[in-house]
N, C-alpha and C positions, 0 to 999 in steps of 0.2 A: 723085932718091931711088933708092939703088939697092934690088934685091932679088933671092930665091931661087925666083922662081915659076918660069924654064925647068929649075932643075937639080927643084927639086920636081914640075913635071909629067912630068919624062924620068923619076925615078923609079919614076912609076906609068905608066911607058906611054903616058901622055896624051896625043892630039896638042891642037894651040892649039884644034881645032874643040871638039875632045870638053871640055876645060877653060872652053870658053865656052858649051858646054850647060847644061855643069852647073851654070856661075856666070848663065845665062841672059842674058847680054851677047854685041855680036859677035864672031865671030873676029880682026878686026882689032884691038878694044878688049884683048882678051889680048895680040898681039905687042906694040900702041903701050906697055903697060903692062913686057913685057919685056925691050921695048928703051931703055927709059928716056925713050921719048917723051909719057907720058902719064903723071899719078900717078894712085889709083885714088880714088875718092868713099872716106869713110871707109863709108857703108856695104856697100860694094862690098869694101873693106879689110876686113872683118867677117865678110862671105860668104868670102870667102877663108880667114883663116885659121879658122874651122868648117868647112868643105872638107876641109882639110889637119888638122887638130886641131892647130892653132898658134897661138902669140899672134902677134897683127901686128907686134911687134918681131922674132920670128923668121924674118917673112916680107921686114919691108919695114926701113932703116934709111938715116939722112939719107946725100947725097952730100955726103960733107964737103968734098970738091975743089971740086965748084960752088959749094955756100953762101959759100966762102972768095972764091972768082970771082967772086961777086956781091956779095959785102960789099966789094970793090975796087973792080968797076965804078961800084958807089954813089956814091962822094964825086968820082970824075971826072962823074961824070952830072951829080952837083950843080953843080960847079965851073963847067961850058959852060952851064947856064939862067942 
């Protein structure tokens, strides 16, 4: 999934610490979430865009490159069980 939380936190000054006080998760849960290593719980998604005064579509929107990666991978996975 990608999303706009580093350009939205550099906005407001934010470092990942201070955006994870506020979201009261860790600092590492904000990077893994801006580097596309983690997606967020939807209530976490929720606290967010209320954070920001945004809908979670403006925050967060599918990776359409990987979904497409992964809908490939599928029928070869199948293929070799």
């Amino acid at each position: 999934m990608k999303n706009r939380l580093r350009v939205l936190r550099a906005e407001r000054e934010w470092s990942q610490a201070d955006l994870a006080t506020r979201l009261g998760v860790p600092r590492q849960t904000v990077n893994a979430i801006e580097t596309g290593k983690y997606d967020p719980s939807l209530p976490l998604a929720f606290d967010m865009a209320e954070l920001f005064q945004l809908r979670i579509e403006e925050i967060f929107r599918p990776d359409v490159k990987g979904a497409e990666a992964e809908a490939v991978k599928r029928p070869e996975e199948a293929a070799q069980k």
